[in-house]
N, C-alpha and C positions, 0 to 999 in steps of 0.2 A: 592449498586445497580449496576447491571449491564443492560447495552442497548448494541445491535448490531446496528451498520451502512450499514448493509447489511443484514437483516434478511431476504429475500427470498430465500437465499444463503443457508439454514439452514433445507430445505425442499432435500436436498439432501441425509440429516441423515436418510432417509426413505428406501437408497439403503441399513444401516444397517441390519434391521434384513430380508431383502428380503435377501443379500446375505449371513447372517447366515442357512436361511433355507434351501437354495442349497446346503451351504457346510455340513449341518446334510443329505441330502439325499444321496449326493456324499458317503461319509464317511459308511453310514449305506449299500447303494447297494454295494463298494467294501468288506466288512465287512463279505458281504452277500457269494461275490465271494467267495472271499478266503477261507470262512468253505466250501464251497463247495468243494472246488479244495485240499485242506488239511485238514486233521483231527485237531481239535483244538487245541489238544495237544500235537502235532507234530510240528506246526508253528515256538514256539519258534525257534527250533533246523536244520530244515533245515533255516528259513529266520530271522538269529538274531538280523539284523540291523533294523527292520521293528518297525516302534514303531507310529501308528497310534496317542497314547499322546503327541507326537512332532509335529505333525501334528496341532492336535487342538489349541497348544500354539501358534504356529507361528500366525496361522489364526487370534488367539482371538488379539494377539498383532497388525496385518495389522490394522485391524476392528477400536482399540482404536486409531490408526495411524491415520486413515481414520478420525475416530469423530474427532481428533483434528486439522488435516488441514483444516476440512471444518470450524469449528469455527475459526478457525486460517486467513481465508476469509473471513468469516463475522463481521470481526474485532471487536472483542469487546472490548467495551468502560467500565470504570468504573467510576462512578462520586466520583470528588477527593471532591467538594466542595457544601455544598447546603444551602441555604440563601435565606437572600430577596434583590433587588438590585434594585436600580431607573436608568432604562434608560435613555438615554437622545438621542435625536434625531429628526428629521423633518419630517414632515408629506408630501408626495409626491404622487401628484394626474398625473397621465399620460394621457390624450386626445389622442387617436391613430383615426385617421382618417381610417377609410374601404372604403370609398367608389371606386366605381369602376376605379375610375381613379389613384388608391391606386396599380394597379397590369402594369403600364407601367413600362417600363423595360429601364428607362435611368438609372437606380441606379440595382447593377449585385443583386441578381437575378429576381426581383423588387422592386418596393417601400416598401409594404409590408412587405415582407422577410426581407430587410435587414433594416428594421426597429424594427422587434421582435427580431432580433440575437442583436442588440444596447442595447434594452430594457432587455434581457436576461443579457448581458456583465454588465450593469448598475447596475442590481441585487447584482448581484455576488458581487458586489463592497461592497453595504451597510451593515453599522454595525448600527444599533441602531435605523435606519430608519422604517419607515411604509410605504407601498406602496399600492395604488389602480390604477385600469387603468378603463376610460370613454371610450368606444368606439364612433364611431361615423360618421354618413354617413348624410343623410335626417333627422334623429333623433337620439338622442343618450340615456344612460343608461347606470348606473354603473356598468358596466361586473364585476369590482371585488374590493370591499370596503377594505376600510384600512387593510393592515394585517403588522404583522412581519416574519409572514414563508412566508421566500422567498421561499422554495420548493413550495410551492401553487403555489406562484405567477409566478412561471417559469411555472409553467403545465400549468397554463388558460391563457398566452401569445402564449405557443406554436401552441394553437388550435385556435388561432385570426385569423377569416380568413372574407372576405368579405362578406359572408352570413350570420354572426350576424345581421345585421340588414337591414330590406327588403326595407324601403325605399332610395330611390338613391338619392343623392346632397352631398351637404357640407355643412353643418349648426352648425358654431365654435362657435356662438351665443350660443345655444342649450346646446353644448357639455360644454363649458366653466362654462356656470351657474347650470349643474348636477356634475363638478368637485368642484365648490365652495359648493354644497349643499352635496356633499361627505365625504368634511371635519367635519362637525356636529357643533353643537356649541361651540366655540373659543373665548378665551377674546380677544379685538381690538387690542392688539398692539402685539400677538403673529406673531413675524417674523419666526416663521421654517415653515410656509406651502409654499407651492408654486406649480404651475401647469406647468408640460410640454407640451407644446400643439407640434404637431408630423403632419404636413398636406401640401400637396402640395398647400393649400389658397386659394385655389377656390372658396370663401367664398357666396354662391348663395343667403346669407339674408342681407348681409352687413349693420348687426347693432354691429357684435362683438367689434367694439370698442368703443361703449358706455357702453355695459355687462362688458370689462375692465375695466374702468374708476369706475364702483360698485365694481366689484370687489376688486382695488385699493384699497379703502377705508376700507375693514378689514383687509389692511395690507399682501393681499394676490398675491405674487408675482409669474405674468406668464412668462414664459420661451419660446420660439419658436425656431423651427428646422423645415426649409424648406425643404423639400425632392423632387425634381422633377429636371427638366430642365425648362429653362427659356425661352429655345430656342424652345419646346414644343413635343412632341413625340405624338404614336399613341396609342390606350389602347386594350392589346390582348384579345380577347373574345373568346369562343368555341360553336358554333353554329350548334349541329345533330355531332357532335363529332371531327369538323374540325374548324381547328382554322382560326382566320377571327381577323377583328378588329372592334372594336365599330362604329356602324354610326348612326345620327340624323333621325326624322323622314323624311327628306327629302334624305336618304340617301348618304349623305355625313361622310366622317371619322372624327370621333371628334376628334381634338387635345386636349391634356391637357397639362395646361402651369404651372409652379414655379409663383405664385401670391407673391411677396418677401416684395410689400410693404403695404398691410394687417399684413402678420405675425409680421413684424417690428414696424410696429405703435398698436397692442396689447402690442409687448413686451414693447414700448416705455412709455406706459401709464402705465404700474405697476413698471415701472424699471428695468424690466428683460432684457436678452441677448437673440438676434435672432442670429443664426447660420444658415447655408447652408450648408446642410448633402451632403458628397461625398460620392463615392465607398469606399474610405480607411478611414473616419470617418462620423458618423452622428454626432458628436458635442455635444453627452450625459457626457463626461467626462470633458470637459469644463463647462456645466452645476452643475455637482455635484461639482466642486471645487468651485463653487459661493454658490451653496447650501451649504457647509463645513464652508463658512464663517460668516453665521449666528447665529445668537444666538439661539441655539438648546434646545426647551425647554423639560419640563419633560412629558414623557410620563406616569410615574404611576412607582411604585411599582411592582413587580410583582417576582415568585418565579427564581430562576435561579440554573443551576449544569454547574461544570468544569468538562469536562469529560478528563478523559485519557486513550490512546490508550494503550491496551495490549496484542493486538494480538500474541506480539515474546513469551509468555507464550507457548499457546498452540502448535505454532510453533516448538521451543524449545524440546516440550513432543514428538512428531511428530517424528521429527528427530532421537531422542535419540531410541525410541522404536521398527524406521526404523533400526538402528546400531546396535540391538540387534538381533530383526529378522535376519541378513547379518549373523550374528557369530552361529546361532541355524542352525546347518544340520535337513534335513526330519531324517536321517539313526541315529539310536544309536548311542552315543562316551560316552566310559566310566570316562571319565575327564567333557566334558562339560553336558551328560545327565546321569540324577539321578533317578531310578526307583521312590525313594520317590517324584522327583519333578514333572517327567513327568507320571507318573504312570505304571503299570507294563505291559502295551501295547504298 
């Protein structure tokens, strides 16, 4: 079985026969010339190096050139290996706070942002893992249920943006208990789940650390990463196309602050680890190396292929067929062109 890693790379092979059809019209309008300009049978003897068959060879050889560097980009894969194979790994529910106070800019290039580049890098990492992300503002919802393709899960990170969801606050209550009802039914003492929760703690229902304390008890352990300042910042808004900052209905500018000792006393009650995200880390890698040390249980069964890369194949043809083209002149030579091979044109 063969897969490509790049198969949109492959829609190229289409300049094929588009540039076969130019070179039959090329080829047929000089053709054209030429009897015009000499009698047929005269061609050989005044222009005897002329050999329109050499022409076509070379062409046809660019062309198979051509097919093979482009699959030669599309790297093709061939699978060496294919079985059945029990994964093993953790199930990891993410809580990513949107709310608006989610786009201050104490953290380069906001909280936000440099909270889905963490979550992005975090990905990349996992082998074996399952990943879903809760969003979460005024109300939350499972943006994206367990998966193991991390491609998905990098694509519905990338488009997290504050307007998933319309109600405004911080409700880690909420989000925390649709990240535990994410995981589905679990026997009690499975230690691989666990919940990252991602939020500057502004927590506007303050019951989240009783929702921990249930939570706790299926063995489900939360995680916290403070993202903000503590010292407080101001929140950028765009209002008729000009940027401005958030203000109250009394119109005053809202500050929003790092709540450090909410996140801490969730993490505290399940036994997870709270961290405080800077510019040069959010504290997700510290995280996964406590997640690494659990007892990872099985996720199923399920079909699996080793694939290996063989691009230097078509590579390789590419090359060779270039170096042959380099040594074929347009002009007859009676050593390297053969009436029989190129034909008597």
């Amino acid at each position: 079985m063969i897969k490509f890693e790049y198969p949109g790379l492959l829609w190229l092979l289409i300049a094929v026969p588009a540039l076969s059809l130019l070179f039959i019209f090329i080829q047929r309008s000089k053709r054209k010339k030429l009897n015009k300009a000499i009698e047929k049978h005269l061609q050989g003897s005044i222009i005897p190096l002329l050999s329109f068959g050499k022409q076509r060879f070379k062409f046809i050889l660019v062309m198979i050139a051509f097919t093979a560097v482009v699959l030669a980009a599309a790297n093709p894969q061939t699978a060496s290996t294919i079985g059945n194979k029990e994964r093993k790994g953790a199930d990891i529910m993410i809580c990513l706070d949107v709310s608006n106070s989610m786009l201050a800019q104490d953290l380069s290039p906001n909280r936000l942002e440099r909270a889905k580049l963490a979550i992005n890098q975090l990905i990349t990492q996992l082998e074996g893992d399952r990943i879903g992300i809760v969003v979460f503002a005024g109300s939350a919802f499972n943006y994206l249920p367990l998966t193991s393709d991390y491609s998905t899960a990098k694509m519905f990170c990338d488009i997290i943006d504050t307007k998933l969801v319309d109600y405004q606050g911080t409700d880690i209550n909420q989000a925390l208990m649709t990240a535990a009802k994410g995981f589905g039914e679990k026997k009690a003492k499975n230690r691989s789940r666990t919940i990252i929760l991602i939020s500057d703690g502004e927590d506007l229902e303050q019951s989240s650390e009783d929702v921990a304390k249930e939570i706790a008890k299926e063995d489900i352990v939360i995680n916290c990463i403070g993202i903000g300042s503590t010292q407080g910042t101001k929140i950028p808004v765009k209002v008729n196309g000009t940027e401005t900052f958030k203000k109250d209905s009394q119109g005053n500018i809202v500050i929003t602050k790092l709540d450090e000792a909410t996140l801490k006393n969730i993490a505290a009650k399940t036994g997870g680890k709270y961290i405080k995200a800077t510019n040069s880390t959010l504290g997700l890698d510290a995280i996964l190396k406590s997640i690494d040390s659990l007892d990872k249980n099985s996720i199923g069964g399920m079909n699996f292929k080793d694939y290996r890369t063989v691009f230097y194949i078509p590579a390789i043809i590419a090359l060779i067929l270039l170096l042959v083209d380099t040594f074929i002149f347009n002009a007859k030579n009676r050593y390297i062109n053969r009436k029989l091979f190129f034909g008597k044109d």
